[in-house]
N, C-alpha and C positions, 0 to 999 in steps of 0.2 A: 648841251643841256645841263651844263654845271656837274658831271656825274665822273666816277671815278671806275676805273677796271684793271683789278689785279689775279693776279695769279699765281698759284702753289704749283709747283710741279718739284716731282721726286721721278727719277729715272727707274725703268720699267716698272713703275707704280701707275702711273699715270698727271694727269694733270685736272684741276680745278681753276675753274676762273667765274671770279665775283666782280659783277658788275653791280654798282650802284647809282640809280637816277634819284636824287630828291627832289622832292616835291612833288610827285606823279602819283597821284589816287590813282589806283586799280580798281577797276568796277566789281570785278569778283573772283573772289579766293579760286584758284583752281581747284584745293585739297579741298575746299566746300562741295564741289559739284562732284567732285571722287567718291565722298562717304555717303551721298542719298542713299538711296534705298528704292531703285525705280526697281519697277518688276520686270522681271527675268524675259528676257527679249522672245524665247519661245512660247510668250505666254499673250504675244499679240496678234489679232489675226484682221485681217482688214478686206472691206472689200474693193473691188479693181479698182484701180486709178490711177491718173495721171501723174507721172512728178518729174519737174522741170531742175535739173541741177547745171547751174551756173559756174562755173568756175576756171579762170584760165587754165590751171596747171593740170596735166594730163592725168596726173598718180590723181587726184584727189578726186577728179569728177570717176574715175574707174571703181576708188575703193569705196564711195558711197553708193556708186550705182551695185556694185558688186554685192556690197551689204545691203542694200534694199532689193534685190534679185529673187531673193529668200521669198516675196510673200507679191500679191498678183496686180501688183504694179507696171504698167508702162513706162520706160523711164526718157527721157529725150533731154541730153546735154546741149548746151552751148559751152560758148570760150571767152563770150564778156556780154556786158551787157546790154549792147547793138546788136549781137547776133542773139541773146533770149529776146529781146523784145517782135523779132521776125519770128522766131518758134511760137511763140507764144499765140501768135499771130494766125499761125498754118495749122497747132493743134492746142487749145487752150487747155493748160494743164489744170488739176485739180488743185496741186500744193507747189510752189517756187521754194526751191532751196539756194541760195543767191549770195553770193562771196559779194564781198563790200570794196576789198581793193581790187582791182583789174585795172589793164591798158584797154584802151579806146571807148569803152564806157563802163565805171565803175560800177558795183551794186544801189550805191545811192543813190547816183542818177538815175538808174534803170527804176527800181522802185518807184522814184517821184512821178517817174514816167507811166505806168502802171496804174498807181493811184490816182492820177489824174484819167483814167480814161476810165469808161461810163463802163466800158464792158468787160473790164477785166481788176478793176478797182478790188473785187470783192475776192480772188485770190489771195491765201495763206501764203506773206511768203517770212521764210525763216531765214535772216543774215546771216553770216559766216565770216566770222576775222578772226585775224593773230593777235588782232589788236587787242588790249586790255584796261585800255583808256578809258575812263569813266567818261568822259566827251565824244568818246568816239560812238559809246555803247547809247548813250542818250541821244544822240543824233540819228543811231539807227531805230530804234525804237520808238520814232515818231514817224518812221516811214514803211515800218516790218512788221508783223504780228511778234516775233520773238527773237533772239540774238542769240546764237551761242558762238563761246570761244573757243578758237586752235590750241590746242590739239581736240578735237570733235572724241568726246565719249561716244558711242554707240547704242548704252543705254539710255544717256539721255538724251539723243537726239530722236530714237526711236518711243520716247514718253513724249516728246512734243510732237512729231508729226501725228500722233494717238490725238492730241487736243485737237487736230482741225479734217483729220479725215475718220470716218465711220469704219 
């Protein structure tokens, strides 16, 4: 990618390493989404519902389902996006929370797949990447209701699911 990575290190200080890519638009400032101002997470209260969390890696589907445990949600994971499109199937969730890169069927697909069918088209679902590509994020956001980036705030992923559930 034409990009440079170097590195500071001092002995038991530690080490720094700057990597540079030019030419790579980032869709959104991390430190922008840090300084909102969403309200205070015990200040939402919802009523039951389903929420479907997609995501290969084990830590990740634990610590959102762990964070959403709090408030009276059903929660039902998958591990990509051939095994949500069978859940979704057996219990049609209210909101899809859906990671974009996966093996054997990414988020992309999965959503296309979703969207195209008559009975579940109409499901909020919210992407999930590391990715910070502005091509990556436009490409989800023609198949997603909303996109957030890795490392996932808490605050705001819990102002967005507030947008599509009661």
């Amino acid at each position: 990618m034409g990009g440079e990575l170097s590195v500071i290190s001092e002995k038991g200080k530690g080490s720094e390493f700057i990597v540079s890519i030019p030419n790579v638009e980032l869709a959104e400032s991390i430190t922008e989404i840090e300084h909102r101002n969403y309200p205070a997470i015990t200040s939402y209260h919802f009523n039951p519902a389903r929420i479907l969390i997609v995501d290969d890696i084990p830590y990740n589907r634990d610590y959102l389902e762990s964070f959403l445990s709090r408030w009276s949600f059903t929660i039902d994971t998958a591990i990509n996006g051939e095994d949500a499109l069978k859940k979704i199937e057996q219990h049609q969730p209210d909101l899809i929370i859906m990671d974009l890169k996966m093996p054997v069927m990414g988020g992309l697909e999965a959503s296309q797949l979703i969207r195209s069918d008559d009975r579940f088209k109409h499901i909020p679902i919210i992407a999930v990447t590391a990715s910070a590509l502005k091509d990556d994020k436009a490409q989800s956001s023609i198949l997603t209701d909303y996109t957030i980036s890795k490392p996932i705030y808490l605050e705001h992923l819990i102002f967005i699911i507030a947008q599509y559930l009661d």
